[in-house]
ZASE-210795 format. One record per residue: residue in three letters; x, y, z negated of N, C-alpha, C, O, CB in turn. Coordinates in steps of 0.2 Angstrom, whole numbers, plus 2048, in hexadecimal, padded with zeros to 3 digits. Glycine has a CB too. Example, Ala and Ser with C-alpha at 12.3 -4.5 7.8 and 13.67 -1.06 7.14 Angstrom:
ALA8427E47D983E7EA7D98427F07D98477EF7D68397EA7D3 SER8407F57DD8447FB7DC8408007D98438067D88467FD7E3 
END
This chain:
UNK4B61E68B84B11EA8B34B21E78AC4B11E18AB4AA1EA8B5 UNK4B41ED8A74B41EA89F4AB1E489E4A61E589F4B41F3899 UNK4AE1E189C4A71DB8984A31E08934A41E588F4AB1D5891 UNK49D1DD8944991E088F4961DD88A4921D888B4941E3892 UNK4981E08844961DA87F4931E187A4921E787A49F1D587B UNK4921DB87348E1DE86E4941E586B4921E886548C1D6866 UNK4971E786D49C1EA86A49B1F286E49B1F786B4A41E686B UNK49A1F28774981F78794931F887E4931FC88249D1F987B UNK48D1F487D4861F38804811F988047D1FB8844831EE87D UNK4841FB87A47F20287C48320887E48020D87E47D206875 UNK48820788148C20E88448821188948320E88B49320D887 UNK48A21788C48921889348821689948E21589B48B21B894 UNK48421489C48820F8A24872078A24852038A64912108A2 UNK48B20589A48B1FF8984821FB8994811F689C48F1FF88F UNK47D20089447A1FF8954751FD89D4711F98A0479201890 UNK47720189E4722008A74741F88AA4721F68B04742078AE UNK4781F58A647A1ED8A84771EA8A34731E78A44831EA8A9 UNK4781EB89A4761E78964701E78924701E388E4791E7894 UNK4691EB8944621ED8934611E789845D1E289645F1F7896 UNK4631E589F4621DF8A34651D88A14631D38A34641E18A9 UNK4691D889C46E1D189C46E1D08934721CD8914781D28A1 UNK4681D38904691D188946B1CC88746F1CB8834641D2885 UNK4681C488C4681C08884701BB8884701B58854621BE889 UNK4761C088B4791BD88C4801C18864861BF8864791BC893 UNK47D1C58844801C887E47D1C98784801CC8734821CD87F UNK4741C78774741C586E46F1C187046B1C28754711CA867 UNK4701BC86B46C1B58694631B686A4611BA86546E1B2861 UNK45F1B386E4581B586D4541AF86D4551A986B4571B8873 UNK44E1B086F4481AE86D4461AD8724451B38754451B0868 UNK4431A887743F1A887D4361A887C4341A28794421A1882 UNK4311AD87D42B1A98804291A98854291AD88A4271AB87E UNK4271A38864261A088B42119F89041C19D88E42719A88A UNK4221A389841C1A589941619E89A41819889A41D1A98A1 UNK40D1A089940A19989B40B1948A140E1958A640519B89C UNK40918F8A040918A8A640518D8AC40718B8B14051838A4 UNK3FE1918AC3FC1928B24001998B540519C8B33F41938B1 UNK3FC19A8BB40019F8BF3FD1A68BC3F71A78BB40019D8C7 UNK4021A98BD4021AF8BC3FD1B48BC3FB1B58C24051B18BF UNK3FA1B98B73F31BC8BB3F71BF8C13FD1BF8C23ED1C38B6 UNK3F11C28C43F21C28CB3F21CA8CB3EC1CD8CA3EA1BD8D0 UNK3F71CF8CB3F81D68CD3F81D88D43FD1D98D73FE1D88CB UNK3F31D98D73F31DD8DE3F71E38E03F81E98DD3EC1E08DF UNK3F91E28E33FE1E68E93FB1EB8EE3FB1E98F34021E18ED UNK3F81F28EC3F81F68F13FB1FD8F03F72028EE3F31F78F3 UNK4021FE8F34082028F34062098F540220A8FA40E1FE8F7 UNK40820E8F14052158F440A21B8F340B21C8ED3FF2188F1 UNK40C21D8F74122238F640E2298EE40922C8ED414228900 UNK4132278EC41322C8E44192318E74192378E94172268DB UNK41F22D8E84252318E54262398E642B23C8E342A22F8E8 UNK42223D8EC4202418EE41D2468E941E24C8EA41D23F8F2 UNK4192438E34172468DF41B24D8DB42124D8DC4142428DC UNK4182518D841D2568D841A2588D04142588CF41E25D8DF UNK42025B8CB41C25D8C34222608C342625F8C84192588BA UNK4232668BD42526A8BB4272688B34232688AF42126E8BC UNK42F2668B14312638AC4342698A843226F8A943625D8AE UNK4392688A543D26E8A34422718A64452778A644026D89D UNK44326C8A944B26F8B14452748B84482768BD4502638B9 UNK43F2758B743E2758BE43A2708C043826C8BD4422758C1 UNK4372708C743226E8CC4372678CE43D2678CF4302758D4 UNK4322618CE43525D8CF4312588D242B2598D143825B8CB UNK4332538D443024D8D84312488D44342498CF43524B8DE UNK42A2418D542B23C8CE4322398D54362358D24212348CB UNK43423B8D943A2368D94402388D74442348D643B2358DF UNK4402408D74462428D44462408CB44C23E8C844524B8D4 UNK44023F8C944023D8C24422348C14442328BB43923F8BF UNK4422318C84432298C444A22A8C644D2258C643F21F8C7 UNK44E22F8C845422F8CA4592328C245E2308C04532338D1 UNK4522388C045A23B8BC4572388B245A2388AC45A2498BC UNK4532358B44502308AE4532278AD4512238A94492318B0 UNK4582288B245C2218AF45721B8B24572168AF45B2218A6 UNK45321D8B64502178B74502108B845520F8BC44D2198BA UNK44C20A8B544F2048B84492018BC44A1FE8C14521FE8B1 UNK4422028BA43D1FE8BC4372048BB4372088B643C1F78B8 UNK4332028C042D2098C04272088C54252098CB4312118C5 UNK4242068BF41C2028C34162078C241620B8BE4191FB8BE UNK40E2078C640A20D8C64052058C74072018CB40A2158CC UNK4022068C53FB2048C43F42078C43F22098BF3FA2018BF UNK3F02088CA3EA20A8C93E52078C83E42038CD3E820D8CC UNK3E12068C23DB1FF8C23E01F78C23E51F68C03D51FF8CB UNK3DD1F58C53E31EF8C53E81EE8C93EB1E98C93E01EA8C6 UNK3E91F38CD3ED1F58D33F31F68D23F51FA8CE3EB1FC8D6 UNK3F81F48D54001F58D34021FA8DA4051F88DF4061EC8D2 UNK4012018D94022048E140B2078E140D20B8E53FC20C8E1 UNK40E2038DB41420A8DD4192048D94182048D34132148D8 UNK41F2008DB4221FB8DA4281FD8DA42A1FC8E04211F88DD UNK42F2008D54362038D943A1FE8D24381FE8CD43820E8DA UNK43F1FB8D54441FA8CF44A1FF8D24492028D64471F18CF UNK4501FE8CE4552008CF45D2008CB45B1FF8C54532058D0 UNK4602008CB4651FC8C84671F68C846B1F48C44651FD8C4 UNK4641F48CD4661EA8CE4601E88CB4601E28CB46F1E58CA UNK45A1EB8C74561EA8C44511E68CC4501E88D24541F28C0 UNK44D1DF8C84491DD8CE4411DB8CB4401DC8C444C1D68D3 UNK43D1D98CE4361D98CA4361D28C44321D18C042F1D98D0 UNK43C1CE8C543E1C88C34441CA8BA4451C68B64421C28CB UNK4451D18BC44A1D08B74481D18AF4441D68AE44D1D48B9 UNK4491D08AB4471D08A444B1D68A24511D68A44481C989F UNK4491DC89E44C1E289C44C1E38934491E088F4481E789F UNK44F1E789244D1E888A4491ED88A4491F188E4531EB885 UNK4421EC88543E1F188443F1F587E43C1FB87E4371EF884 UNK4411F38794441F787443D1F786E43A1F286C448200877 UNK43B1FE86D4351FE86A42B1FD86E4261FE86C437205866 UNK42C1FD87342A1F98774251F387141F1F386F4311F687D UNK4291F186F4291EA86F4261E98654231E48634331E8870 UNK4271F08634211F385E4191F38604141F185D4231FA85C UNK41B1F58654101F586840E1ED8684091EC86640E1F8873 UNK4111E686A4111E086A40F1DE86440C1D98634161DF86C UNK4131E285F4111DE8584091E38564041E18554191E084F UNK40A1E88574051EB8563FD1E68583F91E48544061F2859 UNK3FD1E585F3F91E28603F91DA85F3F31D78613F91E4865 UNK3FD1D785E3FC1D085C3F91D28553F31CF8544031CB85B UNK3FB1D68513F91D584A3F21D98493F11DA8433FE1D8845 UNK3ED1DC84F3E91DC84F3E31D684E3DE1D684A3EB1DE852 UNK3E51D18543E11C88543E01C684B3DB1C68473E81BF858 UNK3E81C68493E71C58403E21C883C3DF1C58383ED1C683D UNK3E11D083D3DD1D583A3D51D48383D11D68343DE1DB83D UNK3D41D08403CE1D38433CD1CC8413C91CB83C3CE1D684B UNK3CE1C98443CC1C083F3CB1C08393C71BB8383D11BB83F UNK3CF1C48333CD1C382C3D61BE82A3D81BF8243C31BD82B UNK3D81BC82E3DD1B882D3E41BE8263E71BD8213E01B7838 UNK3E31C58293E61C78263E31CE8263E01D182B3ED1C6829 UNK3E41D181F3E21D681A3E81DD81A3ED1DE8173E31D2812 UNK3E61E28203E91E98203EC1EB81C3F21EC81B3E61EE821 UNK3E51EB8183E61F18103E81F080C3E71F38073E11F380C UNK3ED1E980B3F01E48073F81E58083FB1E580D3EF1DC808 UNK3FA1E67FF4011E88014061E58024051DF8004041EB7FD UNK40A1E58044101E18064121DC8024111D68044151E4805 UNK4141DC7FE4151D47F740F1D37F740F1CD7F54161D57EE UNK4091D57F84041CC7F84071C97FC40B1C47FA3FB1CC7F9 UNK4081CB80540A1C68084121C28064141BC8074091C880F UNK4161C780441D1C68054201C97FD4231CF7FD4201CA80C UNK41E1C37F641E1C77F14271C87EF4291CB7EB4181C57EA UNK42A1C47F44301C87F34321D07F14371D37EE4321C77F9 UNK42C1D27F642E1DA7F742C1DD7F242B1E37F342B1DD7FC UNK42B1DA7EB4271DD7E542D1E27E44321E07E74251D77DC UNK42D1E97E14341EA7DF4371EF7E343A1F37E04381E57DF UNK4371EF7E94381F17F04351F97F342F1F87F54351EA7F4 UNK4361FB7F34352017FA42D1FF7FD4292037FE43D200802 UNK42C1F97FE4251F98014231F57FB4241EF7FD4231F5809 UNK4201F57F541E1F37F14151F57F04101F27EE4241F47ED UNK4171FA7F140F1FF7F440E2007FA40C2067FB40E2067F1 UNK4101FD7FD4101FF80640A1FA80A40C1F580B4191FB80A UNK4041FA80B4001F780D4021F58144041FA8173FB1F980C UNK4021EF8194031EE81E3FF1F38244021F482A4011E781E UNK3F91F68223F91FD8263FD2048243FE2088293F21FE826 UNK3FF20482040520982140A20782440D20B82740720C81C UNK40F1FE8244111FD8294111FF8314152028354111F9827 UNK40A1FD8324061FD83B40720583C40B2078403FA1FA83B UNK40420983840420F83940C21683740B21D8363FC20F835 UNK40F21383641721483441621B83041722083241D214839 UNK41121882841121F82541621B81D41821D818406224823 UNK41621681F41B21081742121781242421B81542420681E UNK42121780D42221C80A42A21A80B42E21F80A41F21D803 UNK42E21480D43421280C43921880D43521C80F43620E810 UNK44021B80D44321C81144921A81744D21681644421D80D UNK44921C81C44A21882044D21C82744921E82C444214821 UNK45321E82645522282E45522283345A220836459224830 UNK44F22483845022283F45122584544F22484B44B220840 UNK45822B84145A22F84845E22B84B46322984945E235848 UNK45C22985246022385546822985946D22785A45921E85D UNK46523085846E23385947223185447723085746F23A859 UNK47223084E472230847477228848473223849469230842 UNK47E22884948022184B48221E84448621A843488222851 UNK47E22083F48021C83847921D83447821C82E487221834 UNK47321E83946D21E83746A21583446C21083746822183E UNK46621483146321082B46120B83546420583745A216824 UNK45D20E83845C20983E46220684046220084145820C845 UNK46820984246B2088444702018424721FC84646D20D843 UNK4722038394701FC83346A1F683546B1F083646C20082B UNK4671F98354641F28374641EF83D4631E983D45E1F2837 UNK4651F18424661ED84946D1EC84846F1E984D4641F2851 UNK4711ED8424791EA8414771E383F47B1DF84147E1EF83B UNK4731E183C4711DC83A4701D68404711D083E46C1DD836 UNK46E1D984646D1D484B4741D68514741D48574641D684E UNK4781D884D47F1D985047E1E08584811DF85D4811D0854 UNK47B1E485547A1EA85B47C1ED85B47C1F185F4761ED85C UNK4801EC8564861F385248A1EF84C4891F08464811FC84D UNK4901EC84F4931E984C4991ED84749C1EA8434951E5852 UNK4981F384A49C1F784649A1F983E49D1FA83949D1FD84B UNK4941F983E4901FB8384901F583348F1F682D4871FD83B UNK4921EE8364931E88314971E982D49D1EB82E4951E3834 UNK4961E782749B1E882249B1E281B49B1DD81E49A1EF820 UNK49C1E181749D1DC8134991D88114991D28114A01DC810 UNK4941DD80E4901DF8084881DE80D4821DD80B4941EB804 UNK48A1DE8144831E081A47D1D981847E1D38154881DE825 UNK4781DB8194741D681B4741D181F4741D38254701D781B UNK4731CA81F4741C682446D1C582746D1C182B4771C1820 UNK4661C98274621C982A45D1CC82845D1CE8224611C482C UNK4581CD82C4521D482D4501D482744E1D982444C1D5832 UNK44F1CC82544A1CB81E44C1D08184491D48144491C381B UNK4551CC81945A1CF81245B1D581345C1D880E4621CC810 UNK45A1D881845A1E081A4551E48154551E78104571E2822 UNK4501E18184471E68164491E680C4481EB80943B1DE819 UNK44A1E080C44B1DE8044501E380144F1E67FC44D1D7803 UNK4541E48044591EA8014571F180145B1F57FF45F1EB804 UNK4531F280444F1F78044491FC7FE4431FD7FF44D1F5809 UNK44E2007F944A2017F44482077F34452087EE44C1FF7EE UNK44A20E7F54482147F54432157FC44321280144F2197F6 UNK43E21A7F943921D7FA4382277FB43722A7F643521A7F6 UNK43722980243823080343223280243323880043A231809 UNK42E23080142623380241F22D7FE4212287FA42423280D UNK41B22F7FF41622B7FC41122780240E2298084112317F6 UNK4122207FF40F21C80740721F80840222180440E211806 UNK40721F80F40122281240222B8143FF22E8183FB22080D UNK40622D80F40623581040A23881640823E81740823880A UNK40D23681841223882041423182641622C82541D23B81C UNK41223482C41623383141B23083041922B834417237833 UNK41E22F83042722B83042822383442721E83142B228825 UNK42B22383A42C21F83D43221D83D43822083F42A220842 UNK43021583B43621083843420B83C42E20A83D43620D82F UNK43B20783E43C20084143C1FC83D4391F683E442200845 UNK43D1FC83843E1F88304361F78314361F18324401FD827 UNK4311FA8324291F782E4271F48354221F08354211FF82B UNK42B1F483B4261EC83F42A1E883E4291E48434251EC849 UNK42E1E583B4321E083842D1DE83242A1D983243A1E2836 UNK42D1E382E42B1E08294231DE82C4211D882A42B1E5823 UNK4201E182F4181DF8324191D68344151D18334161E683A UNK41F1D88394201D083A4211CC8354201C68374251CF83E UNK4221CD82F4251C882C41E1C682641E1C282142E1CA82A UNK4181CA8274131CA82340F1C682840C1C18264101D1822 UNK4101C882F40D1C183440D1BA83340A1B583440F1C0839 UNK4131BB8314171B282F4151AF82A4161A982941F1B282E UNK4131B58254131B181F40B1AF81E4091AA81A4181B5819 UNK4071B38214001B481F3FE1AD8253F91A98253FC1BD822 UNK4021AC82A3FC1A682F4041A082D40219B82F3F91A883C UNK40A1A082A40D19B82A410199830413193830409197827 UNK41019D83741219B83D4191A183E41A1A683B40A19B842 UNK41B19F8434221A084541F1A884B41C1A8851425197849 UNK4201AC84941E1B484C41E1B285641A1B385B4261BB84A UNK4231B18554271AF85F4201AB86041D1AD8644301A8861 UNK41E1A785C41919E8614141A28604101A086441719485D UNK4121A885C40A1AB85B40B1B18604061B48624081AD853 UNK4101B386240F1B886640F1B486F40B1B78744151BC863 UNK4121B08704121AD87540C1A88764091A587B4181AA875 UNK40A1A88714001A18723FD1A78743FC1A887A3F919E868 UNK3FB1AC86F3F71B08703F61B78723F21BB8713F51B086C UNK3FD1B98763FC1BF8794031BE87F4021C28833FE1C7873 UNK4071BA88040B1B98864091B588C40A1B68924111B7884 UNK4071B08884051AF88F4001AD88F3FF1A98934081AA891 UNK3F81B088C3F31B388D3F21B98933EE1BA8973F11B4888 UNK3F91BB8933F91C08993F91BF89E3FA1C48A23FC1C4899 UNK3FA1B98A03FD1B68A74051B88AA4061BB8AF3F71B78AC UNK4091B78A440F1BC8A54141B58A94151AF8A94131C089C UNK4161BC8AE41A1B58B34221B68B24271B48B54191B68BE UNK4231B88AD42B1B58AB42B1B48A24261B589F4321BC8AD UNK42F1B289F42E1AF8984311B88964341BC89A4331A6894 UNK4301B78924341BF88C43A1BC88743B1B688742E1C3884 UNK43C1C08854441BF8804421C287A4421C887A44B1C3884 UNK4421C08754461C687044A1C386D44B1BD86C4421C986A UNK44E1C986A4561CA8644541C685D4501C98594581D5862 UNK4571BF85C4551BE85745C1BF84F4601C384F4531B7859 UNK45C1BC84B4601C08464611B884345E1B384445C1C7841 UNK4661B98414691B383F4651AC83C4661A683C46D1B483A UNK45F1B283A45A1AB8364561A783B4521A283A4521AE830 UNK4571AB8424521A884544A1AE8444441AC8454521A1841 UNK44D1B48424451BA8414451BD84944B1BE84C4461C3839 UNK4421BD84B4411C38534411CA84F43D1CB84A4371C185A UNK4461CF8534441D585443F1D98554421DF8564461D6856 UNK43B1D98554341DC8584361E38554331E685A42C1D8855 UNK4391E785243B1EC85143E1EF85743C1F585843F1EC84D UNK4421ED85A4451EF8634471EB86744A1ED86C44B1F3864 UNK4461E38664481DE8694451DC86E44A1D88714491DB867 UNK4411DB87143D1D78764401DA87D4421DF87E4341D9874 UNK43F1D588043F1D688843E1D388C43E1CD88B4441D788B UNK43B1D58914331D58964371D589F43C1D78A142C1DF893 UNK4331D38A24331D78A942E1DD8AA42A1DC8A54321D28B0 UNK42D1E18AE4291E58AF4211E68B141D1EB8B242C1E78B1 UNK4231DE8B341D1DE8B74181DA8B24121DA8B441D1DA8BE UNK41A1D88AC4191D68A74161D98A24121D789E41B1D58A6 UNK41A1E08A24191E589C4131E88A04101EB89C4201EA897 UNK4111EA8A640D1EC8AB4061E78A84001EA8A74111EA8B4 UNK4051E28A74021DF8A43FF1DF89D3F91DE89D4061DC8A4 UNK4031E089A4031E28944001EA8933FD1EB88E40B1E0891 UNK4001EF8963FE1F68983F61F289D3F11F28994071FD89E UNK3F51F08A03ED1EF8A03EA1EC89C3E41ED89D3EB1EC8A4 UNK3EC1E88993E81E58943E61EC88E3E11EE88C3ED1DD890 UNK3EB1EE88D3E81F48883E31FA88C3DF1FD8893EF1F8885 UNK3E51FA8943DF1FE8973DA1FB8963D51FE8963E020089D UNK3D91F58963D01F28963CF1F088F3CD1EA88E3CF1EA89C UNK3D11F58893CF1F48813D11ED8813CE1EA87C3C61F6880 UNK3D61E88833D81E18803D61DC8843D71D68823D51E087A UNK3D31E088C3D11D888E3D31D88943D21DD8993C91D488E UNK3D61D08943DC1D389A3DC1CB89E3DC1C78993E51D6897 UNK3DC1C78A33DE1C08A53D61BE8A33D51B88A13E41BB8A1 UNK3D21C28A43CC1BD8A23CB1BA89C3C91B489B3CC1B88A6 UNK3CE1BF8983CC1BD8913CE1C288B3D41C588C3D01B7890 UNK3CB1C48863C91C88813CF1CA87E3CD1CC8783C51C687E UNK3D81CA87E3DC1C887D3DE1CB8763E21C88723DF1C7881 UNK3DB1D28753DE1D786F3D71D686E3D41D48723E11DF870 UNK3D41D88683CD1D88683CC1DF8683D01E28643C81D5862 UNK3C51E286D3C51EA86F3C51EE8693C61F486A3BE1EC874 UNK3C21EB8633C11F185D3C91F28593CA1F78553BA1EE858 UNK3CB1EF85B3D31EF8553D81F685D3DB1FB85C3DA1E2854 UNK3D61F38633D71F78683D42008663D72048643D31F3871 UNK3CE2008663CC2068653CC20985F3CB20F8603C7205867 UNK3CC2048553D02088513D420C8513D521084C3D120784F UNK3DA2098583E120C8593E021185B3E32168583E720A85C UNK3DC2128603DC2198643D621E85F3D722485D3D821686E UNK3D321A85D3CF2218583D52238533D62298533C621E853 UNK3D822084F3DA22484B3D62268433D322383F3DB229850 UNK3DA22C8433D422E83D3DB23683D3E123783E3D2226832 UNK3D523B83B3D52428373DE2428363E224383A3D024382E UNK3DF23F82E3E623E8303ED23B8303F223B82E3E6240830 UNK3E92368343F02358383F123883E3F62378413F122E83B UNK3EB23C83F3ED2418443F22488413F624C8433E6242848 UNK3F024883D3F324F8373F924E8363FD2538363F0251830 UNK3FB24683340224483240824483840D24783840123D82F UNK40424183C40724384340924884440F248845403243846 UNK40424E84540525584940D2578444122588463FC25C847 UNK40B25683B40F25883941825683A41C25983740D256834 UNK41925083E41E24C83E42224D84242024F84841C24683E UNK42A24C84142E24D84942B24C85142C250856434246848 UNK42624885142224885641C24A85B419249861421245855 UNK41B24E85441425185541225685B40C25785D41225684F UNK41925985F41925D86441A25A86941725C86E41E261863 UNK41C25386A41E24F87041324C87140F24E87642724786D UNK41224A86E40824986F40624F86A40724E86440424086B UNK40425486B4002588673F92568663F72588603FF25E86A UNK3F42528693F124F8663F02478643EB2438653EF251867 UNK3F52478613F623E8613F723D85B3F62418573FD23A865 UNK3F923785B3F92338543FB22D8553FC22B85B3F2233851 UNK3FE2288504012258513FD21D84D3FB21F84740722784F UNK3FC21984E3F821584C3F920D84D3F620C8523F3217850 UNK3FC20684A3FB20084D3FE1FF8513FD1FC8573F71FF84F UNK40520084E40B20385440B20685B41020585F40E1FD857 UNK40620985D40420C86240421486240021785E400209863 UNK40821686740821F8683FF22086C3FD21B86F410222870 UNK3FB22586A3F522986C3F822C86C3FD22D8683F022A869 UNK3F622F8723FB2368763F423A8763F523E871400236880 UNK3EF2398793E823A8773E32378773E42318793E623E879 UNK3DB2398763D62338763D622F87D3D122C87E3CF236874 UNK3DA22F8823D922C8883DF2278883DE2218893D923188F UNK3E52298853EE2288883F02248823EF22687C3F4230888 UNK3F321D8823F521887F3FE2198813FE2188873F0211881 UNK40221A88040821988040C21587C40C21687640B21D87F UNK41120F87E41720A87B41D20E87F41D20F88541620187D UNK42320F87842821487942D21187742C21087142821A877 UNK43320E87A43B20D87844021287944021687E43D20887B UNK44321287444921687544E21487D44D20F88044E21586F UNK45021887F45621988544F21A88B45121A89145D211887 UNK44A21B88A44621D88F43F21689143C21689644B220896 UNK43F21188C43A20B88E43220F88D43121188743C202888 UNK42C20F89242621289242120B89642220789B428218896 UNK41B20C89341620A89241021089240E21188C41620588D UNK40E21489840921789740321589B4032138A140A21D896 UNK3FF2168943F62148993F121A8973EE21B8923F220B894 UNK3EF21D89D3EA22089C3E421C89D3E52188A23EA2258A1 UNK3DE21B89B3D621889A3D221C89E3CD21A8A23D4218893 UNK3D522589D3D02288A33D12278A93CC2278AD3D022E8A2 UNK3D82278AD3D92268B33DB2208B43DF2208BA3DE22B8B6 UNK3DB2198B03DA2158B43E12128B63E220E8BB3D62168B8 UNK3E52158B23EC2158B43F22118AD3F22138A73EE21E8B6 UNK3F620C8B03FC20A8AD40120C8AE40020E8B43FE2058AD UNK40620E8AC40E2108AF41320C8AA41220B8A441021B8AE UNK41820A8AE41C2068AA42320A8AB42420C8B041C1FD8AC UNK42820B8A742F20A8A943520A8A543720D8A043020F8AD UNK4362068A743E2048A54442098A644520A8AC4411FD8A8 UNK44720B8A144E20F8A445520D89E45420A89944D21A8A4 UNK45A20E8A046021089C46221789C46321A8A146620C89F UNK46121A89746422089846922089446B21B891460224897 UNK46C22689347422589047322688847722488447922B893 UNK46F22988846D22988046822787D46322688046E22D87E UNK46622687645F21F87445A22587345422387346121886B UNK45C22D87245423187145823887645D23A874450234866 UNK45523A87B45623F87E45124188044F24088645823E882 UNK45024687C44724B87D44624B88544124888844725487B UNK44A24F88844925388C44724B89244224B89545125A88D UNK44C24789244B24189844223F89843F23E89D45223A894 UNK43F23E89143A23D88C43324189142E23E89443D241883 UNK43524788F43224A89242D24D89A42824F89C43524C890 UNK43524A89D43524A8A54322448A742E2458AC43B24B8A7 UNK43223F8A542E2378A54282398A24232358A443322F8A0 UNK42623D89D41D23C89D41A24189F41424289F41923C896 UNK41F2478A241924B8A641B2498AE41724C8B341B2558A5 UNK41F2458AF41F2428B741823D8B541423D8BA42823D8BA UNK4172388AF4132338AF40B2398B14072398B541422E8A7 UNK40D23C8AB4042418AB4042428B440023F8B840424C8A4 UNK40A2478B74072488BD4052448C44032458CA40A24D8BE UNK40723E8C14062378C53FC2378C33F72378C640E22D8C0 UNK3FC2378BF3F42358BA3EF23C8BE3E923C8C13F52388AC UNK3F22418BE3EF2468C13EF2478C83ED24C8CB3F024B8BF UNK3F32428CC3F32438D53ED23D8D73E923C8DB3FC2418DA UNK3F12388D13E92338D43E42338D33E022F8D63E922C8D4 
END
């Protein structure tokens, strides 16, 4: 079998080996699970697969869907209940995966504790924390238009788009070695900084950019003076009682990706989806605080209108986008990565769904589709 390296990891195929083995082809960042044991996930297993929805192909089964959906890892949670357990692709409950943007809801919620504490200032624009950025594309960009990805920058994020602005940037952490060129930035910071055209007016559109959780992170860093990885791992990794450490994609400086880098096991990110069903408290302890939890989900007028307006507005009709977090509606919390990574939590039915996939390409509606009306009709049999 050809090697799989930073050169063809995202291909077809390539990836369903290298979403499992990131850290043996780009340089990362370990956090490290706690010293105590694991919270404790109950096990009582219940045939799902049987279940049957109606996608765009036709009547189907959730098993036909972890099949034509690339699947790697596929967890159901009811209450605290783990009733439905499948890996596949050599995938095991021990294995660490890429979550891609996933891994945006993580910053969203750490930078919640800072908000809510007084530690750090929303409504404060970017150069106060980081006056580098005087000059810059976020020069008027307040760290909540970052959270809420309305930042006026310009910034391409058709991940079909193989010469799109995201694309540039994850060339920086060697993801696309092809896109390197002379003139390139040598890391995410010297990226954001090159960044000086503005499409829109901040706050007035929707526009989702991997650029503003980079930058979000790097307003963390500079506002508590601590190292993003050690604050995310005190106070939200291994508060979860997570039984394997995580990884992220670091950049030459030593910055973590939190843009699409992180990777988790499943039974972890399973973890991470109950703590947001019980508004932040999760291991016996308050871990998100419930009101920074429940600003996300309320929303406001509009960010729901910017939304409806936006490439996205048809995939949640009534959602909104908020604190790095998808509102699919006032019940439904979703975390979403490209090539098919899912985090959905319904609050009404008491339900988590996790799944990991490789799919062959990084936005495929239709694949998109079939994974959240198999999730919704999983929410409506139990």
């Amino acid at each position: 079998m050809k090697e799989i390296n930073s050169t063809n990891w995202l291909q077809p195929q390539n990836n369903r080996k290298s979403f499992q083995n990131i850290r043996s082809i780009f340089p990362v960042i370990s956090l490290k699970k706690g010293n105590d044991k694991p919270s404790k996930i109950i096990k009582n297993l219940r045939p799902i697969k049987s279940i049957e929805f109606e996608d765009l192909d036709g009547k189907k089964s959730i098993s036909d869907m972890l099949k034509s959906t690339y699947t790697d890892a596929f967890l159901v949670l009811k209450g605290d209940e783990l009733i439905f357990e499948e890996y596949f692709n050599e995938m095991n409950s021990s294995s660490l995966h890429l979550m891609n943007s996933i891994s945006k809801s993580f910053v969203g919620m750490l930078a919640g504790i800072f908000i809510e504490n007084g530690k750090i200032d929303p409504n404060k624009e970017i150069p106060f924390y980081i006056p580098e950025f005087k000059g810059t594309a976020f020069s008027n960009t307040t760290l909540q238009h970052a959270l809420d990805m309305t930042a006026a920058v310009t910034f391409g994020e058709d991940y079909n788009d193989n010469n799109a602005d995201f694309w540039h940037e994850s060339a920086v952490l060697g993801w696309r070695p092809d896109l390197r060129e002379k003139n390139s930035s040598e890391n995410l910071f010297d990226f954001a900084l090159s960044l000086k055209d503005k499409d829109q007016k901040d706050g007035e559109k929707y526009h989702y950019r991997t650029v503003l959780t980079n930058i979000i992170v790097m307003v963390i860093e500079r506002a508590t003076d601590e190292k993003f990885s050690k604050l995310l791992e005190k106070y939200l990794w291994q508060k979860l009682g997570s039984e394997q450490e995580a990884l992220i994609v670091k950049d030459e400086a030593g910055f973590p990706y939190m843009g699409a880098g992180m990777n988790a096991c499943a039974r972890d990110l399973a973890r991470f989806g109950l703590m947001l069903l019980h508004d932040g408290f999760y291991n016996n302890e308050q871990i998100i605080p419930a009101s920074w939890i429940e600003s996300t989900k309320e929303g406001s007028a509009h960010l729901r209108k910017i939304f409806s307006e936006s490439d996205y507005g048809l995939m949640f009709p009534e959602g909104h986008y908020k604190n790095q977090l998808w509102i699919a509606n006032p019940n439904t919390m979703i975390c979403l990565g490209i090539y098919g990574q899912t985090i959905y939590v319904n609050q009404l039915a008491n339900i988590v769904i996790v799944k990991f996939s490789s799919h062959p390409q990084p936005a495929d509606n239709n694949l998109y589709t079939s994974i959240l009306l198999g999730m919704e009709a999983i929410v409506n049999e139990l």
